[in-house]
C-alpha positions in Angstrom: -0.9 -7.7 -14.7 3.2 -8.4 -14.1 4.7 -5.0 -15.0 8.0 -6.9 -15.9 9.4 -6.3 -19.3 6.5 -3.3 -20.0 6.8 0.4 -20.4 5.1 2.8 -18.0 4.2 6.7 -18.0 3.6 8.6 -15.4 2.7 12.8 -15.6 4.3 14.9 -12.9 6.8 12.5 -12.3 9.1 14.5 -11.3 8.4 15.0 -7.6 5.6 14.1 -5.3 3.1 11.4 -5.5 4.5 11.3 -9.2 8.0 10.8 -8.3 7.2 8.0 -5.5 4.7 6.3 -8.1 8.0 6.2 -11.0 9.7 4.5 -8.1 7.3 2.1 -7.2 6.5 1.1 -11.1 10.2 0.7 -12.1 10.7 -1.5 -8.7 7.8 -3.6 -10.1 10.1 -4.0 -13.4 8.1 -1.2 -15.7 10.7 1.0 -17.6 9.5 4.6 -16.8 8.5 7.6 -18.7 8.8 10.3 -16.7 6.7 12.8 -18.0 6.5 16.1 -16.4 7.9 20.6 -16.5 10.7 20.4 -14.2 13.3 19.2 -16.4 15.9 19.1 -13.5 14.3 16.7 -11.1 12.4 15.1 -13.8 16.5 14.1 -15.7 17.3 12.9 -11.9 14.1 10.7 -11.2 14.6 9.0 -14.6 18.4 8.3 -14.0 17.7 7.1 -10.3 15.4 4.5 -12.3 17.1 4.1 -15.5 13.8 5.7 -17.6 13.8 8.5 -20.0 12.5 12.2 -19.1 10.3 13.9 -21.8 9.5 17.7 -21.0 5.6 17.6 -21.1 2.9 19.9 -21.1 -0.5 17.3 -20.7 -2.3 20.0 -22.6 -0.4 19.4 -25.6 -1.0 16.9 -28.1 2.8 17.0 -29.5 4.3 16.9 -26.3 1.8 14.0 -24.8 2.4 11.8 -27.7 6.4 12.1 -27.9 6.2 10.5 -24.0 4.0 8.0 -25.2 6.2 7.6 -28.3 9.4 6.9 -25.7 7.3 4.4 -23.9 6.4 2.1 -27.1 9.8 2.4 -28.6 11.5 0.4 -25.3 8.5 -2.2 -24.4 4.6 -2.3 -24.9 3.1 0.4 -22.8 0.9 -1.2 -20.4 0.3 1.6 -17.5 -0.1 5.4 -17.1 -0.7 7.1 -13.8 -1.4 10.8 -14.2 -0.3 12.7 -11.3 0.5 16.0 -13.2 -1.5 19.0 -12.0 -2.0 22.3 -10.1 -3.9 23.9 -7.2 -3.9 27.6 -6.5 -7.5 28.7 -4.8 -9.2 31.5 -5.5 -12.7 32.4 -4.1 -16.0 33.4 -6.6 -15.7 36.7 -4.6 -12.2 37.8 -3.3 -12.9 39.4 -0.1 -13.0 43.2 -1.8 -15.9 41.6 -4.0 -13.9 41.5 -6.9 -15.0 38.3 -8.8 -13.2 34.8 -9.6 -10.2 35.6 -12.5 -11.9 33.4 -15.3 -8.8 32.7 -16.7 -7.2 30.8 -13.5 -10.6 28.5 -13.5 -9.8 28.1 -17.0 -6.0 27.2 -16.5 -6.9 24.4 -13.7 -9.7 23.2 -16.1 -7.1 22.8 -18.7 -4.2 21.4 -16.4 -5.8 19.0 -14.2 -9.2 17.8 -16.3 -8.0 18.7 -20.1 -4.8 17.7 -19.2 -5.2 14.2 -17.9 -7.9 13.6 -20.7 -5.3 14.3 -23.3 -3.1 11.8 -21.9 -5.4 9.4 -21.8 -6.8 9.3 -25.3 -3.1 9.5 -26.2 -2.0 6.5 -24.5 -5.0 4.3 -24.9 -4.8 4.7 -28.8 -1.3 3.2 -28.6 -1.9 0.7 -25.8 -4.6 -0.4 -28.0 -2.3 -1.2 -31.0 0.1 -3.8 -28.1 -1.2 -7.4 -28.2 -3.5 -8.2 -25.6 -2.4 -10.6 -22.6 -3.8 -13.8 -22.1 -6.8 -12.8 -20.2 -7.5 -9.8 -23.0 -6.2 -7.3 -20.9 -3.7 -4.1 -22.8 -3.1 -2.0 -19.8 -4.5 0.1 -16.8 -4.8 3.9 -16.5 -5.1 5.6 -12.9 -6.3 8.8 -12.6 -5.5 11.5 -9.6 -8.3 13.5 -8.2 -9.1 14.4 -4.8 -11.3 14.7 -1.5 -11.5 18.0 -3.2 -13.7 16.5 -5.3 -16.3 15.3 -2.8 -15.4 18.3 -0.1 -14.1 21.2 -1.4 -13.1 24.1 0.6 -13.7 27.5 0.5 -11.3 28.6 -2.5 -11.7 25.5 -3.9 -14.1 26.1 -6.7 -11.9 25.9 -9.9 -9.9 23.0 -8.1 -12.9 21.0 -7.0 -14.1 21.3 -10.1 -11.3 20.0 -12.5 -10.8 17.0 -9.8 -14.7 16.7 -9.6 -14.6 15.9 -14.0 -11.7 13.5 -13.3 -14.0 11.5 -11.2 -16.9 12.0 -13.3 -15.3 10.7 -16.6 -13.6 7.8 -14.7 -16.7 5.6 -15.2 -17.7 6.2 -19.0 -14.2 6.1 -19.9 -13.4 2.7 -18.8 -16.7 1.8 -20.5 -15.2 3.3 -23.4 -12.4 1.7 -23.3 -13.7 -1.9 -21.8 -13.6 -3.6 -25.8 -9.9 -2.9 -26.0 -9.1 -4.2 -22.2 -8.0 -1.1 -20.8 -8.9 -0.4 -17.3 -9.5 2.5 -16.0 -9.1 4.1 -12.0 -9.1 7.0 -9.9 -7.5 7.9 -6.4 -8.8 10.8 -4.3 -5.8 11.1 -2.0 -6.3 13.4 1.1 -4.0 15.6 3.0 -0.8 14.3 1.6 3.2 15.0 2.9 4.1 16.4 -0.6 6.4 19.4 -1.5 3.2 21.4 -2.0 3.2 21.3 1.8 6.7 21.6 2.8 6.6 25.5 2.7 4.3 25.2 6.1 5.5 25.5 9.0 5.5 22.8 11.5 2.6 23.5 13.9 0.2 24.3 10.6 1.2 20.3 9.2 0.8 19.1 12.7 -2.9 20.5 12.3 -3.8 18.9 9.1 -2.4 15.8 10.7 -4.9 15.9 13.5 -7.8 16.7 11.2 -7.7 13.3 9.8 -10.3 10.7 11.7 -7.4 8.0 11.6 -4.6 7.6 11.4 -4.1 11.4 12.9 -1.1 12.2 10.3 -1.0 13.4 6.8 -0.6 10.7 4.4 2.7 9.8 2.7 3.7 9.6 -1.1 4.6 6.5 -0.8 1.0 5.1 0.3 -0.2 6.5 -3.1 2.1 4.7 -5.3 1.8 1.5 -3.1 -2.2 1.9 -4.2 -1.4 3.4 -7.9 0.7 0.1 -7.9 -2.6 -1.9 -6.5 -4.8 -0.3 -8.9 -2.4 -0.8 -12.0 -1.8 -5.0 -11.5 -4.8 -5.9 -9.9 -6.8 -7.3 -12.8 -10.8 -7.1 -11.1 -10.5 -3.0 -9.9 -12.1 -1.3 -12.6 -14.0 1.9 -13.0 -13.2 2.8 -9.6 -12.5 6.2 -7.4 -10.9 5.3 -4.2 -10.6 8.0 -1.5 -7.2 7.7 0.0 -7.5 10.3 3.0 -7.6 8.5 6.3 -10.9 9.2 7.1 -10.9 12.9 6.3 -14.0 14.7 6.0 -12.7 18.5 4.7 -14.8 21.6 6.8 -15.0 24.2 4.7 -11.7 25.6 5.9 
């Protein structure tokens, strides 16, 4: 699928494996949503690519559908990589025994899983109203979930388990969405260089490095939008997850 001439979203845009992706799409020719909180670096990524910044909250419906709105207005929308989401662990027990706070699984649930389901329904109901290519295809969705998913850590629970439904769903929902020629994908990136990690200090980032099997490095952003780009033109890859860690099998911390 040639992104030329098409409209593209991408949730948590703004920095990160989000910002690198908007990059890579709008070098590919997409004209770029930028859909994402942080309305300062989200109005600079969409002027460095000449896109539009909408200030978006993936759990709401209003705010979803005003990005996908944006998109449609300037070309067909064709691609959506949802990269928006959150992290913070916390264990069942906390180490005085007090338990889990319910409402942080609750926020991660709604963030990462709700979140990126939202977006999806959203933009596949308007990608499904663009006229189909020549080979039937509308467009391609790619997910972000993680080795978290597969191997979560200690403190992982809440996180493991809103990545764990993104891969879960990936399947039925490009079944779902196989009559109207969407395609539907899923990365599980690994230890990646992202500003998440950039408060570490250096001998703590070496160590992730080493813990990967190979290469013995953390992975970059720009590795995940080279593969969202993959995943988003590549006509064949369909109802996939794709672990993107170098190897990394996660011990439990």
């Amino acid at each position: 699928m040639e992104l030329s001439g098409v409209s593209a979203i991408v949730t948590g845009g703004a920095s990160g494996l989000g910002a690198a992706t908007v990059r890579r799409l709008s070098a590919a020719g997409a004209f770029v949503v930028v859909a994402d909180l942080q309305d300062d670096k989200g109005e600079a990524t969409a002027r460095e690519v000449e896109g539009a910044y909408i200030h978006t909250d993936v759990t709401k419906e209003d705010q979803v559908r005003q990005a996908v709105d944006v998109a449609m207005a300037a070309n067909p929308l064709r691609a959506v990589v949802n990269c928006a989401g959150i992290g913070p662990p916390g264990r069942t027990l906390n180490r005085d025994g007090t338990p889990h706070d319910l409402d942080h699984f609750r926020t991660l649930i709604e963030i990462n899983l709700i979140g990126t389901f939202n977006t999806i329904r959203l933009a596949a109901a308007a990608m499904a109203t663009t006229e189909p290519l020549e080979n039937g295809q509308r467009g391609a969705i790619v997910n972000t979930a993680s080795v978290a998913a597969f191997d979560g850590q200690i403190g992982q629970a809440a996180y493991s388990a809103s990545k764990g439904g993104i891969v879960g769903m990936t399947l039925p929902i490009a079944r779902d969405l196989a009559s109207v020629g969407i395609r539907v994908n899923t990365i599980a990136p690994g230890i990646i260089d992202t500003p998440l990690l950039a408060g570490l200090p250096e001998p703590a980032r070496l160590s992730l490095g080493e813990q990967v099997l190979f290469p013995k490095r953390l992975g970059q952003p720009d590795e995940f939008a080279d593969l969202a780009l993959l995943l988003v033109t590549h006509d064949y890859m369909n109802a996939e997850t794709i672990r993107m860690d170098g190897g990394i099998r996660m011990a439990p911390k």
